[in-house]
C-alpha positions as CSV (number, residue, x, y, z in Angstrom):
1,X,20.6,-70.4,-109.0
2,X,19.1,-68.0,-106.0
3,X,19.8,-64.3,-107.1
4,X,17.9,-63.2,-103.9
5,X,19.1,-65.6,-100.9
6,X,23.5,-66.7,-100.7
7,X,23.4,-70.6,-100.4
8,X,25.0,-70.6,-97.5
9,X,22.0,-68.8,-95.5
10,X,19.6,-70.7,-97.1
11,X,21.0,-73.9,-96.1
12,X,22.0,-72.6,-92.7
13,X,18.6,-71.4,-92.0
14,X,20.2,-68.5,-89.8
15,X,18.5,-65.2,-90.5
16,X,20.3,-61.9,-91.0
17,X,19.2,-59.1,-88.1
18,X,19.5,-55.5,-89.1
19,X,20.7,-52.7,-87.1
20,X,17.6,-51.7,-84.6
21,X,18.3,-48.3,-84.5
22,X,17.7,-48.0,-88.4
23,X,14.5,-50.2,-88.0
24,X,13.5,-47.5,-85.2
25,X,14.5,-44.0,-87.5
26,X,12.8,-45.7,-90.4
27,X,9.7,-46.1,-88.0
28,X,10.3,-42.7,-86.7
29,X,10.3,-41.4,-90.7
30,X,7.4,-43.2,-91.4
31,X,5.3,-41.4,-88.7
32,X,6.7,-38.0,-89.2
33,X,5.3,-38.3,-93.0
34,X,1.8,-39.6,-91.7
35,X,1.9,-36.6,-89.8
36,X,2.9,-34.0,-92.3
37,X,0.6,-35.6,-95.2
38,X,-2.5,-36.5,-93.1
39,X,-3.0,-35.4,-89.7
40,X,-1.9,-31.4,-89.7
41,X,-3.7,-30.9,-92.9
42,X,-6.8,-32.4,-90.9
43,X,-6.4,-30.8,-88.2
44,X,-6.2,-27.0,-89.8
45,X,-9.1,-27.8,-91.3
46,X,-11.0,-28.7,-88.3
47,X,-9.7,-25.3,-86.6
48,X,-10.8,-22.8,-89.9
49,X,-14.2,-24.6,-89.9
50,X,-14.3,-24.3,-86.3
51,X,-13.6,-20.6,-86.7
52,X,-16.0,-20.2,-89.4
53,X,-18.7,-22.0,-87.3
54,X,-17.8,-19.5,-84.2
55,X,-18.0,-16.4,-86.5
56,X,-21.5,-17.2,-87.9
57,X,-23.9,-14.1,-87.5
58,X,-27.5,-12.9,-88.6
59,X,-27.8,-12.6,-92.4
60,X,-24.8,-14.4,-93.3
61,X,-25.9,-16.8,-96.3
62,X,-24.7,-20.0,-96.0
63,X,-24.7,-23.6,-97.1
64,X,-25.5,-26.9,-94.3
65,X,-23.4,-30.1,-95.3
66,X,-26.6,-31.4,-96.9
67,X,-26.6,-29.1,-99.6
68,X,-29.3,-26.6,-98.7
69,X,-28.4,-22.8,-99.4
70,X,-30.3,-19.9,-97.1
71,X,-29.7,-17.1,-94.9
72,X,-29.6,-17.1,-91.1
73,X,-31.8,-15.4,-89.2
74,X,-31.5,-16.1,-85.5
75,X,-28.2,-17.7,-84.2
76,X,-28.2,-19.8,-81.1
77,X,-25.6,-21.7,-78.7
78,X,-25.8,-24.7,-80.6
79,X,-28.1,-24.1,-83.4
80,X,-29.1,-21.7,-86.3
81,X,-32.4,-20.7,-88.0
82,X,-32.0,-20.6,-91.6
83,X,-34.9,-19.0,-94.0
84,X,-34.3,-21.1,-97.0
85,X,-37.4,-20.0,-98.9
86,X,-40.2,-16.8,-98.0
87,X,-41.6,-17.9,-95.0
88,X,-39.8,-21.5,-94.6
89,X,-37.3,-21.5,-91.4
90,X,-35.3,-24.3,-90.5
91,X,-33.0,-25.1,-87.7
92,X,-29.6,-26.1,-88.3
93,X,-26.5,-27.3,-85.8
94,X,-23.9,-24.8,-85.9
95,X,-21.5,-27.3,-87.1
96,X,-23.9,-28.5,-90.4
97,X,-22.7,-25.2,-91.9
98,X,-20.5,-26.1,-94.6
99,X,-19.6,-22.5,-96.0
100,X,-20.2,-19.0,-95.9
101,X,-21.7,-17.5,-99.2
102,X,-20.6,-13.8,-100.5
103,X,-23.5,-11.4,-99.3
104,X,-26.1,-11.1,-102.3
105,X,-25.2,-14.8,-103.8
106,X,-29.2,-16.0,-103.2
107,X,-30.6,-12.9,-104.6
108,X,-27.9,-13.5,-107.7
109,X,-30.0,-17.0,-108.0
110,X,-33.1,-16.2,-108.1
């Protein structure tokens, strides 16, 4: 009563080999979806955060990966001064910027 396995190749023991060139498209397929689903999408993200990183300038209000919301006031190589309160500066890498805020969204908060 094997629904899954002939009697005769179970009692043989002999295994049944598929073709290798569909083992090697199906491997082929499998990658080619990894790439579409996962890694592009990734990697246009990294290049419009990149973009927005490059394109930072004095006054643009912004927010760091951590959450904290203020406007930039000098902008260096590798870092940027934020003022996130009246006379509170603090430095920030460039890539800790998470987003760039509409002009006039922290005086729309206060």
């Amino acid at each position: 009563m094997n629904f899954f396995i002939s009697d005769a190749a179970a009692q043989s023991g002999a295994q049944q080999q598929g073709d290798p060139m569909v083992t090697l498209l199906f491997m082929v397929g499998i990658f080619a979806v990894m790439y579409f689903l996962m890694i592009r999408p990734q990697q246009k993200r990294m290049k419009a955060h990149q973009a927005m990183v490059n394109a930072l300038t004095v006054g643009d209000e912004v927010i760091s990966n951590g959450g904290t919301l203020g406007s930039i006031t000098h902008v260096d190589e590798t870092f940027v001064k934020m003022t996130i309160a009246d006379g509170v500066e603090v430095h920030v890498q460039r890539s800790a910027i998470a987003k760039v805020l509409p002009k006039g969204t922290i005086k729309s908060l206060k």
